[in-house]
N, CA, C and O atoms as CSV, one atom per row, in Angstrom:
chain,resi,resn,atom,element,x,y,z
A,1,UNK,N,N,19.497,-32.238,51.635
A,1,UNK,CA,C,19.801,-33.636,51.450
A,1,UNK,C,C,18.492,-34.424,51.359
A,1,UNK,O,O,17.616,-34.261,52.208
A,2,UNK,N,N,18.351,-35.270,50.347
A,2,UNK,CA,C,17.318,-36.138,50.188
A,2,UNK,C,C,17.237,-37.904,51.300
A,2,UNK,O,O,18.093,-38.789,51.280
A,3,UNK,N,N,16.221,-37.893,51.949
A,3,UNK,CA,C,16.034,-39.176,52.505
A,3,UNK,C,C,15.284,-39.505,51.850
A,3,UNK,O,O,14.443,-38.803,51.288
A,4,UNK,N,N,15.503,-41.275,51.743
A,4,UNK,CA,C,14.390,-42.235,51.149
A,4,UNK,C,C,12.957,-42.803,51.760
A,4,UNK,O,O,13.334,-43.042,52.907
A,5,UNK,N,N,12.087,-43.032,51.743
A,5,UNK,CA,C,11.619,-43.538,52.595
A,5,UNK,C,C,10.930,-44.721,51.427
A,5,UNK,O,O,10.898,-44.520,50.213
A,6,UNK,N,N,10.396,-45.994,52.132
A,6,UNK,CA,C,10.224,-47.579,51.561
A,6,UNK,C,C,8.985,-47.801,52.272
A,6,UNK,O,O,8.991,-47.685,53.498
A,7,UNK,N,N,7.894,-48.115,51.642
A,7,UNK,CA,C,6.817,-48.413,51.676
A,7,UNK,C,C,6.532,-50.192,51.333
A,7,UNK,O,O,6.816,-50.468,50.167
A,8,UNK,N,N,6.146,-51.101,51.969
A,8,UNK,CA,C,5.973,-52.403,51.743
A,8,UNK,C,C,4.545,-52.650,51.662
A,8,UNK,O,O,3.819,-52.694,52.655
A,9,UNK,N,N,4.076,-52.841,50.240
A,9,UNK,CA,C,2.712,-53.144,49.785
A,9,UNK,C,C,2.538,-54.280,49.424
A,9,UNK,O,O,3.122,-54.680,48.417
A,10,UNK,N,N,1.603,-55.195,50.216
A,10,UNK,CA,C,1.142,-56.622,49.464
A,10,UNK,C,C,0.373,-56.767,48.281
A,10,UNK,O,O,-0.744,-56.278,48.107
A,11,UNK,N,N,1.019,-57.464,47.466
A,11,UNK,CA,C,0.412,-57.814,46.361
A,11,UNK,C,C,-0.999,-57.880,45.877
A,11,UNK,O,O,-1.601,-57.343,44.946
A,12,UNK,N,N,-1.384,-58.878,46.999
A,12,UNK,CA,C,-2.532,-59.490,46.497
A,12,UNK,C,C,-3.708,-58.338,47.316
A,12,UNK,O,O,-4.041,-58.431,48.497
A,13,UNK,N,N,-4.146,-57.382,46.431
A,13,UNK,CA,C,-5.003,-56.792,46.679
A,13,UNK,C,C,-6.507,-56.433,45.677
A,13,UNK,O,O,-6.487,-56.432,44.446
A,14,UNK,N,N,-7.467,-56.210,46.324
A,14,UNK,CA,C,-8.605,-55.991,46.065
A,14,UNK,C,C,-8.446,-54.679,45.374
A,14,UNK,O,O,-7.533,-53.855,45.431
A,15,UNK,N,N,-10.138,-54.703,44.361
A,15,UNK,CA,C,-10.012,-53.424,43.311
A,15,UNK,C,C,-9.924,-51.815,44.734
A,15,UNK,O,O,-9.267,-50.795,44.525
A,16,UNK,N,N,-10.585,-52.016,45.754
A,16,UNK,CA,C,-10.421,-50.926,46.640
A,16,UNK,C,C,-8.946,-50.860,47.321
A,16,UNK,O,O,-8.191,-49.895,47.197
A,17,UNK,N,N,-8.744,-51.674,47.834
A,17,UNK,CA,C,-7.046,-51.725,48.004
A,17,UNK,C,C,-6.301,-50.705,46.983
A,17,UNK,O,O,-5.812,-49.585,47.130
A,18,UNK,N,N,-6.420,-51.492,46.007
A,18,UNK,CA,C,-5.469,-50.919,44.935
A,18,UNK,C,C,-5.958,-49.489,44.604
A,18,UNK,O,O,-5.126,-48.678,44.198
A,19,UNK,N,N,-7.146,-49.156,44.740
A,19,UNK,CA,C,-7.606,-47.704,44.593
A,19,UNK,C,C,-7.220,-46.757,45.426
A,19,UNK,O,O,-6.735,-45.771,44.871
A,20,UNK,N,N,-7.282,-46.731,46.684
A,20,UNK,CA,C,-6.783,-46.320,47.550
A,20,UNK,C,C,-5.238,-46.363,47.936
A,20,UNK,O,O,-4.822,-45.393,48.569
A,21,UNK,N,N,-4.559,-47.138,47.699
A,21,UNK,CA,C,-3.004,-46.923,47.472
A,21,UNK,C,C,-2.572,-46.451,46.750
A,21,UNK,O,O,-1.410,-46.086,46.930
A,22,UNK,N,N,-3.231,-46.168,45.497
A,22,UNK,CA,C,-2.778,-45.011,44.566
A,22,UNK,C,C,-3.308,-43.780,44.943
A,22,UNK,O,O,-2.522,-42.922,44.542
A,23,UNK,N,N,-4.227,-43.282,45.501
A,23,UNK,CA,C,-4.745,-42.115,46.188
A,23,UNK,C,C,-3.693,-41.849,47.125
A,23,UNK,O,O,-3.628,-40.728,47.630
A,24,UNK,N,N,-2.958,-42.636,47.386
A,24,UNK,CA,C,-1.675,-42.394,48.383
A,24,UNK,C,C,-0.387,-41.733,48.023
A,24,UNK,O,O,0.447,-40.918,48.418
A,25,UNK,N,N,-0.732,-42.631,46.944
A,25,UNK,CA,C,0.863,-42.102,45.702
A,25,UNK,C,C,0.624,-40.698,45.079
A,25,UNK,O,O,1.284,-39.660,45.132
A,26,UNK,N,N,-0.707,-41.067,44.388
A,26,UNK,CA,C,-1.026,-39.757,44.087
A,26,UNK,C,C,-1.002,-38.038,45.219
A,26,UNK,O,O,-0.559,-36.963,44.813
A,27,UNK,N,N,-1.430,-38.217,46.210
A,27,UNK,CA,C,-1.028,-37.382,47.167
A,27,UNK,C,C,-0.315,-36.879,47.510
A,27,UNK,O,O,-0.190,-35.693,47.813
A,28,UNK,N,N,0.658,-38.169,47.540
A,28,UNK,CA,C,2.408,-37.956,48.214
A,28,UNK,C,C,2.916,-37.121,47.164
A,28,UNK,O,O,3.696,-36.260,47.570
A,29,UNK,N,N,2.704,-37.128,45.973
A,29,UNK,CA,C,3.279,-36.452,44.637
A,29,UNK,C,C,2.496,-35.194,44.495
A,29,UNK,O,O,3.234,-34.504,43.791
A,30,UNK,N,N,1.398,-34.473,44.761
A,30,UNK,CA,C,0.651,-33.550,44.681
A,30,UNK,C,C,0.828,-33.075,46.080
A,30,UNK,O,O,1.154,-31.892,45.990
A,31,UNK,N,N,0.779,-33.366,47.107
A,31,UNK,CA,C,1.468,-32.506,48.102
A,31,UNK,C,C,3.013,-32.191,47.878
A,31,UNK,O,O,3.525,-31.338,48.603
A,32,UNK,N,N,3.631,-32.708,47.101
A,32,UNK,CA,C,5.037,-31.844,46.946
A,32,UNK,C,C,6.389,-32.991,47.756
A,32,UNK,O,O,7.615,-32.878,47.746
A,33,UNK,N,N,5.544,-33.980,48.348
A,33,UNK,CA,C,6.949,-34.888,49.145
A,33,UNK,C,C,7.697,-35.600,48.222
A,33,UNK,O,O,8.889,-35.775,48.474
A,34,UNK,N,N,7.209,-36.054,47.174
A,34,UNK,CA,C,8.307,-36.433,46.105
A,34,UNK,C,C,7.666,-36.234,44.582
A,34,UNK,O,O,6.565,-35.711,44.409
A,35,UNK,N,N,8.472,-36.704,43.552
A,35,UNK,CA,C,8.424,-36.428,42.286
A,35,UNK,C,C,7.916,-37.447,41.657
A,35,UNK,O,O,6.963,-37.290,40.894
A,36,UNK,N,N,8.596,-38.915,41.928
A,36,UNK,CA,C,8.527,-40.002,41.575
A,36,UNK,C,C,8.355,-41.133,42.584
A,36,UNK,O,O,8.560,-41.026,43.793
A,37,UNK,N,N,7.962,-42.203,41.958
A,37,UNK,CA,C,7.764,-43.482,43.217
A,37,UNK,C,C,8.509,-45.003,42.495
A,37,UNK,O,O,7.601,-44.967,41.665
A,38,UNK,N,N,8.943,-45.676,42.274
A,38,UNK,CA,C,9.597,-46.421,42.549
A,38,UNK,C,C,9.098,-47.791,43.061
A,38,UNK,O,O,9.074,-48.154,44.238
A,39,UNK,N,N,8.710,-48.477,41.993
A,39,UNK,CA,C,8.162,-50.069,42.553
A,39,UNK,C,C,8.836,-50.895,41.769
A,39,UNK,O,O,9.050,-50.831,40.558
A,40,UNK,N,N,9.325,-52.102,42.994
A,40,UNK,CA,C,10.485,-53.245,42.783
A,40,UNK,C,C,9.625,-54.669,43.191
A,40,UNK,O,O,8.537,-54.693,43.765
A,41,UNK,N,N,10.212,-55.536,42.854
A,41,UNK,CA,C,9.571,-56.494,43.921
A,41,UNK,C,C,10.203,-56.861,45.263
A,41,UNK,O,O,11.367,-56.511,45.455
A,42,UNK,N,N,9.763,-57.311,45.894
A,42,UNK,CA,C,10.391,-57.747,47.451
A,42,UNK,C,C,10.521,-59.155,47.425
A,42,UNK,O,O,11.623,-59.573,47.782
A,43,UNK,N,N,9.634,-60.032,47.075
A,43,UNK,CA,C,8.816,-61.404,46.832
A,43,UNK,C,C,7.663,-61.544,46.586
A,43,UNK,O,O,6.831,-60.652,46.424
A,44,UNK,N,N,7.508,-62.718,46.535
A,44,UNK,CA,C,5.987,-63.337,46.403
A,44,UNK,C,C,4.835,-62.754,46.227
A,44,UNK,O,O,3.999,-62.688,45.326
A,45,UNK,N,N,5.040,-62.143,47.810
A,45,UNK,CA,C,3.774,-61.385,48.493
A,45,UNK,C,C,3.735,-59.945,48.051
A,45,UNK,O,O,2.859,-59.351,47.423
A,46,UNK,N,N,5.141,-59.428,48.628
A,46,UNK,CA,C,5.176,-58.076,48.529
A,46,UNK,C,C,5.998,-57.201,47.470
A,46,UNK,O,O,7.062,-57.698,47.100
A,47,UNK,N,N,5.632,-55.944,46.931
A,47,UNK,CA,C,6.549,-54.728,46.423
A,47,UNK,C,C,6.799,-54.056,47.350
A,47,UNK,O,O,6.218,-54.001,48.434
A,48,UNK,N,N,8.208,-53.170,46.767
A,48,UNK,CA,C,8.654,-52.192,48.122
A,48,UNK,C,C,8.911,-50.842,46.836
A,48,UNK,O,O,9.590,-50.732,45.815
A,49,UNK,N,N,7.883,-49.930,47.640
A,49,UNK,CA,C,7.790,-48.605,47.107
A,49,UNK,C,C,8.700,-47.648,47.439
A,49,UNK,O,O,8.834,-47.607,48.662
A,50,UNK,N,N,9.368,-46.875,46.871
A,50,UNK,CA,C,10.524,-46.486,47.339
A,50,UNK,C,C,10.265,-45.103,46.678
A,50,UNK,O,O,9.776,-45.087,45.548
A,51,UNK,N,N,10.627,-43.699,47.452
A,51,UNK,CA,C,10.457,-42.180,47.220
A,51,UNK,C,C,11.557,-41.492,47.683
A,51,UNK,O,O,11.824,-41.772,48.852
A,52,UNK,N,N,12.342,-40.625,47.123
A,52,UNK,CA,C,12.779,-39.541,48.469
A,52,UNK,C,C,12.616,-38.505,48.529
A,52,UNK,O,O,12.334,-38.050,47.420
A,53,UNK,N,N,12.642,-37.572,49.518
A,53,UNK,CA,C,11.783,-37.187,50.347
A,53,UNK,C,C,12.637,-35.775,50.679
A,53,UNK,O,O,12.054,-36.372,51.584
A,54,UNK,N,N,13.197,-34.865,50.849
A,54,UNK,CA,C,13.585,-33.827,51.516
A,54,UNK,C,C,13.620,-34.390,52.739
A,54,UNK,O,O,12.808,-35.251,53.081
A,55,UNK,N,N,14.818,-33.828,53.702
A,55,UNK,CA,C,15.320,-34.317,55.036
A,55,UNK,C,C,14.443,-33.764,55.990
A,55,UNK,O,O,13.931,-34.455,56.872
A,56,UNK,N,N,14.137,-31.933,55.798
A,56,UNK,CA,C,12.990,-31.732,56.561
A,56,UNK,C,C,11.846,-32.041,56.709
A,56,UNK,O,O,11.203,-31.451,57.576
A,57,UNK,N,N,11.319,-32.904,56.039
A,57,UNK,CA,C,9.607,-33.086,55.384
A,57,UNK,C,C,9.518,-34.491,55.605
A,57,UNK,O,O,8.509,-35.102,55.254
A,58,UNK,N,N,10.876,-35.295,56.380
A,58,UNK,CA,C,10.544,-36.600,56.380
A,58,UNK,C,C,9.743,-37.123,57.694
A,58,UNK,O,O,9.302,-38.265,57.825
A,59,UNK,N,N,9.635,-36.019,58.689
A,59,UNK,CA,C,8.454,-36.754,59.882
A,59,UNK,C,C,7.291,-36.314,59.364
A,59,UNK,O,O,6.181,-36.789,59.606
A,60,UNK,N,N,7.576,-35.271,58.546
A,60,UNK,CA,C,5.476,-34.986,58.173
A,60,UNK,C,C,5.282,-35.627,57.479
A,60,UNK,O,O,4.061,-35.664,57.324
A,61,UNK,N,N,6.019,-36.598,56.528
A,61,UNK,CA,C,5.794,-37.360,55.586
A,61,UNK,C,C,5.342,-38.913,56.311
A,61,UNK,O,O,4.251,-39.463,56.156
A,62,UNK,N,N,6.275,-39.329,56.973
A,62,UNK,CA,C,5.876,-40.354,57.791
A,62,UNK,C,C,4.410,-40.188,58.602
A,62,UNK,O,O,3.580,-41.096,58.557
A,63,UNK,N,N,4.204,-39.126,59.238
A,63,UNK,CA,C,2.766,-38.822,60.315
A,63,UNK,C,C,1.507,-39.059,59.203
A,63,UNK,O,O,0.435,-39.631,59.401
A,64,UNK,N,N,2.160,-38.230,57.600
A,64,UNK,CA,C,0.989,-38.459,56.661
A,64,UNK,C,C,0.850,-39.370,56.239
A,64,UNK,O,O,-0.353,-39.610,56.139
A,65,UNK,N,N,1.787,-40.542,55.687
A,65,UNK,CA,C,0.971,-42.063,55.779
A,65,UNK,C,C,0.758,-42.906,56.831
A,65,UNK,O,O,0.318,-44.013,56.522
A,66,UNK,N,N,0.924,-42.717,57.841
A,66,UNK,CA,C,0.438,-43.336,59.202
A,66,UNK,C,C,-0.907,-42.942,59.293
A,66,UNK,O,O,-1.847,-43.690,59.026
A,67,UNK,N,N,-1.026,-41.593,59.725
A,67,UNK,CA,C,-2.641,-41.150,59.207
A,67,UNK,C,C,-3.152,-41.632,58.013
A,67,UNK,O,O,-4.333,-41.919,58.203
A,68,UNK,N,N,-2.809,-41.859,56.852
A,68,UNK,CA,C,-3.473,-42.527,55.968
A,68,UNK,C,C,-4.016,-43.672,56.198
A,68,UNK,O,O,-5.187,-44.028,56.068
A,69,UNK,N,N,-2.737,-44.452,56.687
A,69,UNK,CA,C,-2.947,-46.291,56.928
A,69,UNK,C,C,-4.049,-46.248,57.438
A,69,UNK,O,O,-5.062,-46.707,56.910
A,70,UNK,N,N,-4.004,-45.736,58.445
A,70,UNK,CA,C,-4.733,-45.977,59.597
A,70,UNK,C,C,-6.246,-45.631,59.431
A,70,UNK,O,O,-7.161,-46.316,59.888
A,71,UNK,N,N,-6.413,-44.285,58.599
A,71,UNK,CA,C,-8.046,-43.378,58.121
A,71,UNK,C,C,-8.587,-44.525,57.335
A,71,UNK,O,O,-9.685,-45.000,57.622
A,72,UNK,N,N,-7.768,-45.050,56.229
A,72,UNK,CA,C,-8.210,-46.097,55.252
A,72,UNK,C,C,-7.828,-47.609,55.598
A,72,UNK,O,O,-7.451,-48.503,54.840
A,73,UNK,N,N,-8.080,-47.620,57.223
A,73,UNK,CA,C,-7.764,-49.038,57.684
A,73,UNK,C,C,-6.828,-50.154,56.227
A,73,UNK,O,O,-7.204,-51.103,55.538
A,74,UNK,N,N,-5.834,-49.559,56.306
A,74,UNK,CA,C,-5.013,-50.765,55.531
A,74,UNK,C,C,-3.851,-51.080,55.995
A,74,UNK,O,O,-2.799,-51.315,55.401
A,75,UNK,N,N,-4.114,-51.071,57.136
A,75,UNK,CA,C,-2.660,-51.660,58.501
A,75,UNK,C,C,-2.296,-53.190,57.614
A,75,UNK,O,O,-1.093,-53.446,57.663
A,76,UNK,N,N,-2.821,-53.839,57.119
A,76,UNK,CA,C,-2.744,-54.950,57.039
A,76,UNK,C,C,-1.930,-55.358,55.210
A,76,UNK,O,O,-1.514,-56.424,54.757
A,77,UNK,N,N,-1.995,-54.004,54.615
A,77,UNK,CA,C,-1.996,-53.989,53.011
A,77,UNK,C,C,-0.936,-53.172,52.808
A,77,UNK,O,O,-0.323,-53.405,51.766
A,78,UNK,N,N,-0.534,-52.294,53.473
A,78,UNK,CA,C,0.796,-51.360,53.451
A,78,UNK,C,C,1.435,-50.745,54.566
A,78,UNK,O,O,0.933,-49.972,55.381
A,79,UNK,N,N,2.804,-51.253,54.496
A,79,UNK,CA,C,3.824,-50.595,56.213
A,79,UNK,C,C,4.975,-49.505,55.551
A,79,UNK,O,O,5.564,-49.627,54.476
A,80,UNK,N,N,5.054,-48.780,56.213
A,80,UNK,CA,C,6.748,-48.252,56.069
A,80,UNK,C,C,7.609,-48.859,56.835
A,80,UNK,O,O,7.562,-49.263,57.997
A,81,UNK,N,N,8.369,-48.866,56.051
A,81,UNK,CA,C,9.870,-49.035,56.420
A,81,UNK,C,C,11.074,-48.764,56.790
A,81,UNK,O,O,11.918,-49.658,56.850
């Protein structure tokens, strides 16, 4: 069974921001957690990135962008949801 998981990225980002959040996407898709990604708007501020995920692979998936956020300090530029 497939779970989703939703990523909330602010808009207004810098050329490194935006470089590094695709190093994210790109990852998530080259490690094998999903196929495709999925960007909508939320509002103003934010898009909500949306993947799914295999049911088993969804806490290593979560631990691996938490470790991301966090390695590439962008607590402030992208949350899950």
């Amino acid at each position: 069974m497939e779970k989703e998981i939703q990523l909330q990225v602010r808009k207004d980002l810098d050329a490194r921001q935006q470089h590094t959040i695709l190093k994210l996407k790109g990852s998530l898709i080259s490690k094998g957690y999903t196929e495709i990604i999925h960007i909508e708007d939320q509002d103003e501020q934010y898009h909500i990135n949306t993947f799914e995920t295999a049911q088993e692979k969804r806490n290593e998936v979560h631990q691996y962008i938490a470790a991301f956020i966090d390695q590439e300090n962008l607590l402030d530029t992208i949350s899950i949801r």
